[in-house]
C-alpha positions as CSV (number, residue, x, y, z in Angstrom):
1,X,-12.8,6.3,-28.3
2,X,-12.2,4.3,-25.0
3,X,-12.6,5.4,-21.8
4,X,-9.2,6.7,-20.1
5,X,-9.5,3.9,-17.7
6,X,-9.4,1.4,-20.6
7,X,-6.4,3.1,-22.0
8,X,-4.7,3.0,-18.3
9,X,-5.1,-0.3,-18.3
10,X,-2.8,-1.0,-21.2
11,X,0.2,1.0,-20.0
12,X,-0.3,0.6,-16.5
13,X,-1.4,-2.4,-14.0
14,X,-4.7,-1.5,-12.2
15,X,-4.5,-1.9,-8.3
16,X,-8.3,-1.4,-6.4
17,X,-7.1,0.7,-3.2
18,X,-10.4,-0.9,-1.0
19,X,-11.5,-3.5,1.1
20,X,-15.1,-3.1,-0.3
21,X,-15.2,-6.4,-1.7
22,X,-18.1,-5.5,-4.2
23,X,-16.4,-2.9,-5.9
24,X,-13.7,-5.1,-6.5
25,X,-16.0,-7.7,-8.0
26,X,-17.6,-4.6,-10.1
27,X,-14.2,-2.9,-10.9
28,X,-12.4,-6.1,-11.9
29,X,-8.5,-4.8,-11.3
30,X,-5.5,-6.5,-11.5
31,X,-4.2,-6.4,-7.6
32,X,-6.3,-5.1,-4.6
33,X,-4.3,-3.2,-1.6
34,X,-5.5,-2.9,2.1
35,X,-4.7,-0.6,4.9
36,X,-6.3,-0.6,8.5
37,X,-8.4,1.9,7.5
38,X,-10.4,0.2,4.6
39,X,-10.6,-2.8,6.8
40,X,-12.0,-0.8,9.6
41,X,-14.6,0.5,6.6
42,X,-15.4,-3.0,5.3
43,X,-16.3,-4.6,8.9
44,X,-19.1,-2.1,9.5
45,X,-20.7,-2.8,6.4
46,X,-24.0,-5.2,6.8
47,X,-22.9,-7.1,3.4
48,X,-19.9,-8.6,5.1
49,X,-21.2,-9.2,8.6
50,X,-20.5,-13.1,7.6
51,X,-17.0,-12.6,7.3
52,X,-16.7,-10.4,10.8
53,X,-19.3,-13.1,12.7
54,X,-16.6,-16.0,11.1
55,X,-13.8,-14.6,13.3
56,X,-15.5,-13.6,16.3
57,X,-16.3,-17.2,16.6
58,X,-12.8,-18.3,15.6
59,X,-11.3,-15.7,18.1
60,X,-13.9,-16.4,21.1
61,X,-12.7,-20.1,21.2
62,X,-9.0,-19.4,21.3
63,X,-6.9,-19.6,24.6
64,X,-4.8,-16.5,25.6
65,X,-5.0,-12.8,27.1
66,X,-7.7,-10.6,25.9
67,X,-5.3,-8.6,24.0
68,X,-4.4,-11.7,22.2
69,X,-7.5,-12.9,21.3
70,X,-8.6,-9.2,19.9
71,X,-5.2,-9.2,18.0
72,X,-5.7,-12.7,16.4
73,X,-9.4,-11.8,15.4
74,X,-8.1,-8.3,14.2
75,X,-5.1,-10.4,11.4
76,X,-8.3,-13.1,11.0
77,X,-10.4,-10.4,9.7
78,X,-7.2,-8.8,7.4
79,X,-7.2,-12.3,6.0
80,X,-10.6,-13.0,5.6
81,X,-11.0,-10.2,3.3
82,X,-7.9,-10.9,1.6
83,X,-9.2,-14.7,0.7
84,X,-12.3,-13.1,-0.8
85,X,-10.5,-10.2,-2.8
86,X,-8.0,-13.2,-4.2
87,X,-10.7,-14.9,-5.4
88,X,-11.5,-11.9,-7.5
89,X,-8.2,-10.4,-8.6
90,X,-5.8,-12.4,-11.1
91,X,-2.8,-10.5,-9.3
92,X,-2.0,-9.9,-5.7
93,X,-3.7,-8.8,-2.2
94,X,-1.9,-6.3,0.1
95,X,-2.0,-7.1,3.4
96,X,-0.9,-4.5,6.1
97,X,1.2,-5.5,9.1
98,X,-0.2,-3.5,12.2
99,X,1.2,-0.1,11.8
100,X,2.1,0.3,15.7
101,X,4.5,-2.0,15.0
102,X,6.2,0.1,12.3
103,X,9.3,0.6,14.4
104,X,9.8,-3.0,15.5
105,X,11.9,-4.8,13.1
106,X,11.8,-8.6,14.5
107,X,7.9,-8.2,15.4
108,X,6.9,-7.0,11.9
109,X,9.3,-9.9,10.4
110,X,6.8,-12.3,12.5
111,X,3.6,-10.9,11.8
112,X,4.6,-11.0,8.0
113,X,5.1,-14.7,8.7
114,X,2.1,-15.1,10.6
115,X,-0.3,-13.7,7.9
116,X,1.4,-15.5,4.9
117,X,1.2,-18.8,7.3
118,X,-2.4,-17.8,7.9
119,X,-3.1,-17.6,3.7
120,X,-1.7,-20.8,3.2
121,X,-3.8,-22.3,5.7
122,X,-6.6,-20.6,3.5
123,X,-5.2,-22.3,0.4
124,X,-4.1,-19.0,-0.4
125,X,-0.2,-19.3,-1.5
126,X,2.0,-16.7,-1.0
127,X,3.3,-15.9,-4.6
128,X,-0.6,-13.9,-4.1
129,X,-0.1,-11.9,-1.6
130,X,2.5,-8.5,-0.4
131,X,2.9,-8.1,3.1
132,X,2.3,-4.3,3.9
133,X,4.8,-2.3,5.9
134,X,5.6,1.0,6.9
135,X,8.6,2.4,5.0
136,X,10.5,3.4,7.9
137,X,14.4,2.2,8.7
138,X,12.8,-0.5,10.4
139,X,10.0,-1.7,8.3
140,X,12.6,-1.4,5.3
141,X,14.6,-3.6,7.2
142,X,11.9,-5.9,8.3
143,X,10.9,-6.1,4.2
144,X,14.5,-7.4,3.4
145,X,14.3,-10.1,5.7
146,X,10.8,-11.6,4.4
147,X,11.8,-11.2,1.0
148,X,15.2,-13.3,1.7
149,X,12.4,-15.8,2.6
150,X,10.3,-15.5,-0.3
151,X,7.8,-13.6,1.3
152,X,7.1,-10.4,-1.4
153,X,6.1,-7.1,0.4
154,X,4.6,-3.9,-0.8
155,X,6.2,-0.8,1.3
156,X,3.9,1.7,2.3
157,X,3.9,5.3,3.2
158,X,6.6,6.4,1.6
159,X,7.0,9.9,0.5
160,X,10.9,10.5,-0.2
161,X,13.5,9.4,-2.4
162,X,15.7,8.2,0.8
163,X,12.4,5.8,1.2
164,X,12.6,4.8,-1.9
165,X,16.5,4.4,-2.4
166,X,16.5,2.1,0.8
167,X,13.8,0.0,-0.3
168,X,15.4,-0.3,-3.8
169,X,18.9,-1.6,-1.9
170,X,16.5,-4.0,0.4
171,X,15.6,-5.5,-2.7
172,X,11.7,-5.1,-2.1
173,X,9.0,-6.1,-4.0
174,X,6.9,-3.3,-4.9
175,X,7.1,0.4,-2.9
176,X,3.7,2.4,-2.5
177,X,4.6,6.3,-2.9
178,X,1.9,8.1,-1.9
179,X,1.1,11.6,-4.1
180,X,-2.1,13.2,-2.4
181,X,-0.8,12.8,0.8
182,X,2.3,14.9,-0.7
183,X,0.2,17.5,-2.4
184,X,-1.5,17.8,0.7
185,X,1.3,19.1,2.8
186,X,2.5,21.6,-0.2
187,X,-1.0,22.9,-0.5
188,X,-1.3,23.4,3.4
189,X,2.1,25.3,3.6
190,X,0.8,27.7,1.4
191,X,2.2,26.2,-2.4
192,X,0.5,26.3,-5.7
193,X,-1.4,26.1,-8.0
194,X,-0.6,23.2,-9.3
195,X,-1.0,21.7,-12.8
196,X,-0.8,17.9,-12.6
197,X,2.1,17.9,-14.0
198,X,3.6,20.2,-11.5
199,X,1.6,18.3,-8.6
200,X,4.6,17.2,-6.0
201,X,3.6,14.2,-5.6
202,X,3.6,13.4,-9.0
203,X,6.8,15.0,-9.5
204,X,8.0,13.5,-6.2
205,X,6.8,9.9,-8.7
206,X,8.3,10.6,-11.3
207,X,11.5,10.7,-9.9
208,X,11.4,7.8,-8.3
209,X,10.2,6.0,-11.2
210,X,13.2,7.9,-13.7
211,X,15.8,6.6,-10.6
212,X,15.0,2.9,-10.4
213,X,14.9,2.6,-14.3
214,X,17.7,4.3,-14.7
215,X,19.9,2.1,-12.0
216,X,18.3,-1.4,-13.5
217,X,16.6,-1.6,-9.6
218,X,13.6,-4.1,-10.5
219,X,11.2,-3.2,-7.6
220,X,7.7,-2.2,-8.6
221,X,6.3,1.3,-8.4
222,X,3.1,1.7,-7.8
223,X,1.4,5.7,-7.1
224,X,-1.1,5.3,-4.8
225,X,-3.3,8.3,-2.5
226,X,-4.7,10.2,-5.3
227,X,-6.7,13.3,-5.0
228,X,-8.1,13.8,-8.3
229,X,-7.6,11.7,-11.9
230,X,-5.5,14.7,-13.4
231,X,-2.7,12.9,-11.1
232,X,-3.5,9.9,-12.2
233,X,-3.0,10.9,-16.0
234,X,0.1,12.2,-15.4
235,X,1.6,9.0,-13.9
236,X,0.2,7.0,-16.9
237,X,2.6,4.5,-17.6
238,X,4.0,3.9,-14.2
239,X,4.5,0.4,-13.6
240,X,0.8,0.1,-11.2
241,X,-1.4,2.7,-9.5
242,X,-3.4,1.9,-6.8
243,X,-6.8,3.6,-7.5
244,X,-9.4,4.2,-5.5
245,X,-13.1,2.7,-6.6
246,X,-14.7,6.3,-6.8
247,X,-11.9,7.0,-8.8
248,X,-11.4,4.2,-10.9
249,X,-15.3,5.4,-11.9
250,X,-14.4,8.5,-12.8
251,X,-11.4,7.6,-15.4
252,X,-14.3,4.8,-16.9
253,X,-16.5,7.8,-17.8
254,X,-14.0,10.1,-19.2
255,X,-12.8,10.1,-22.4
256,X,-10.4,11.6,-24.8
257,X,-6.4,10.4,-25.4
258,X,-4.4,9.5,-22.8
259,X,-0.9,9.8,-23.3
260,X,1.9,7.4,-22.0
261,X,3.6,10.1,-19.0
262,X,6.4,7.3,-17.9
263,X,8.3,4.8,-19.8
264,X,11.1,2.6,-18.4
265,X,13.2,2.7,-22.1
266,X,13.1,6.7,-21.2
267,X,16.0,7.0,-18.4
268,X,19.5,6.4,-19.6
269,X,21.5,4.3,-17.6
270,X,23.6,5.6,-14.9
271,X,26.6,4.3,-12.8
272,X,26.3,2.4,-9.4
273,X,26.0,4.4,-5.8
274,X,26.8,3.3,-2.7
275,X,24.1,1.5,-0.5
276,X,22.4,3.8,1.8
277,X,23.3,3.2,5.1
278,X,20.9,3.8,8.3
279,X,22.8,7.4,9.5
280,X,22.5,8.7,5.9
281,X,18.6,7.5,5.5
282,X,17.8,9.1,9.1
283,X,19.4,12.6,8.2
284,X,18.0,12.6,4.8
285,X,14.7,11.9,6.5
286,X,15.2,14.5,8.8
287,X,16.2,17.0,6.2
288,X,12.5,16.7,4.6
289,X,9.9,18.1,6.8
290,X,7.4,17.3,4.1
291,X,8.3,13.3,4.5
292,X,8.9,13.5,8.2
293,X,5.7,14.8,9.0
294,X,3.4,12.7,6.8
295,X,5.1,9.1,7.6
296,X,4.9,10.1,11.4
297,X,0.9,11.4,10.5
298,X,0.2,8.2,8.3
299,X,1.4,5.8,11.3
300,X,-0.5,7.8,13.5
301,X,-4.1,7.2,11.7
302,X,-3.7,3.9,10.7
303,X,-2.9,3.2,14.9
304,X,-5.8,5.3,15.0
305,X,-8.1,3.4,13.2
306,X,-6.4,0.2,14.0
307,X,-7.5,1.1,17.7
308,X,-10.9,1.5,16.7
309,X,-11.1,-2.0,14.8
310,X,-9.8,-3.5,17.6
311,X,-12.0,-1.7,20.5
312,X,-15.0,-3.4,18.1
313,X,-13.9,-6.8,18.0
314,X,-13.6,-6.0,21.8
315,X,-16.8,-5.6,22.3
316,X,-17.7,-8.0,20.2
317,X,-16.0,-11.3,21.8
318,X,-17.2,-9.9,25.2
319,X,-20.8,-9.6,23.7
């Protein structure tokens, strides 16, 4: 029998959730996401000095404030990477928009425009690449705008079906619920055991997946922030699943069925609602702890780590 990743494969598109651009050559997915943390990863491994020395250089000749120069070199090195995982992917590269910008509508609007601008300098066109943003009222917001332009984007940290139903009326590309990150905060307030199929964030999935097909809403779902490949299983069938490479490795050496969880012909059509409005997304927000607490917590690490990448690429242009 086939491994469980090879049957994954043929319900479900593969996303590589790393910047590790050797896994992704080893792994061979479909897409390949990014988030300031994998890049902060990536540009402290010796194998890809080449690509961090590459914009150091670019960034030491540029005019402007320090802070300018470290930002420019910080979206060089996001699209560095993304140049080299294109190369390697048939599908599409997420690249994240700086998550301290999360709540800054027009600024996120033109650092999607900046990075897509920088790819097609590359040679990279745009139909390869999602712009990365928060899914907060803002970043939601910012997402319509770019994809009025043509410019697809893959919403991030979203963990509630208020995220979800916004990003569905914005028309976005592709929205990034996270599961682990759900489990997480059920397991720390004291819930479970969980089967996989009781998981929260798989449940919290599901849902999502069982709205959008039933309302004819054509954005992509893709489960991403796994903890373990039982949640994987039971999202089989969702439209893609960002997978991390240690667990992509894992579901290549297991083996046994693996049945179809989701199927889009499996949610009966229902009637029209109303478009969500901003009051209504901000009280339903506010009404789950659980998503309150772990956008707010996402935003806070990737500025954390965001910090970091940029303290050492000031160092480095100062070297």
């Amino acid at each position: 029998m086939t491994s469980k990743l090879s049957q994954l494969a043929k319900m479900t598109t593969i996303v590589a959730d790393t910047g590790d651009i050797e896994a992704v050559r080893r792994l061979k997915p479909v897409d390949c996401t990014t988030n300031p943390t994998l890049i902060l990863k990536a540009v402290e491994m010796p194998a890809y000095a080449d690509l961090v020395n590459e914009a150091i250089r670019w960034g030491a000749a540029r005019s402007g404030t320090k802070a300018q120069r470290v930002n420019a070199v910080c979206d060089r090195l996001a699209v560095n990477f993304g140049v080299e995982l294109s190369m390697l992917v048939p599908g599409r590269v997420s690249t994240e928009v700086d998550a301290d910008l999360s709540f800054d509508t027009r600024a996120s609007i033109a650092r999607g425009k900046a990075l897509i601008a920088d790819y097609a300098a590359r040679g990279v066109d745009r139909s390869r690449i999602l712009i990365k943003v928060a899914a907060t009222w803002e970043g939601i917001r910012a997402a319509e705008a770019l994809q009025k332009e043509g410019i697809d984007c893959n919403l991030t940290l979203l963990f509630a079906q208020a995220q979800a139903t916004a990003c569905g009326d914005a028309g976005v590309f592709l929205i990034s619920p996270f599961v682990g990150r759900i489990l997480d905060w059920h397991v720390k307030a004291g819930g479970g055991p969980y089967t996989p199929d009781t998981d929260p964030g798989v449940v919290s999935v599901r849902s999502i997946y069982a709205d959008y097909k039933a309302r004819g809403i054509e954005t992509v779902v893709m489960g991403a922030s796994f903890r373990n490949i039982g949640e994987i299983e039971a999202l089989a069938g969702c439209d893609r699943l960002t997978i991390s490479p240690a667990l992509l490795d894992e579901l290549a050496k297991a083996d046994g069925r693996l049945p179809r969880a989701l199927s889009p012909s499996g949610n009966p059509p229902v009637k029209p609602r109303a478009r969500l409005n901003e009051k209504a997304f901000r009280f339903m927000m506010n009404e789950d702890a659980m998503a309150t607490e772990k956008l707010a917590e996402g935003i806070r690490g990737f500025v954390k780590d965001l910090r970091s990448l940029r303290k050492l690429v000031a160092a480095r242009l100062e070297a």
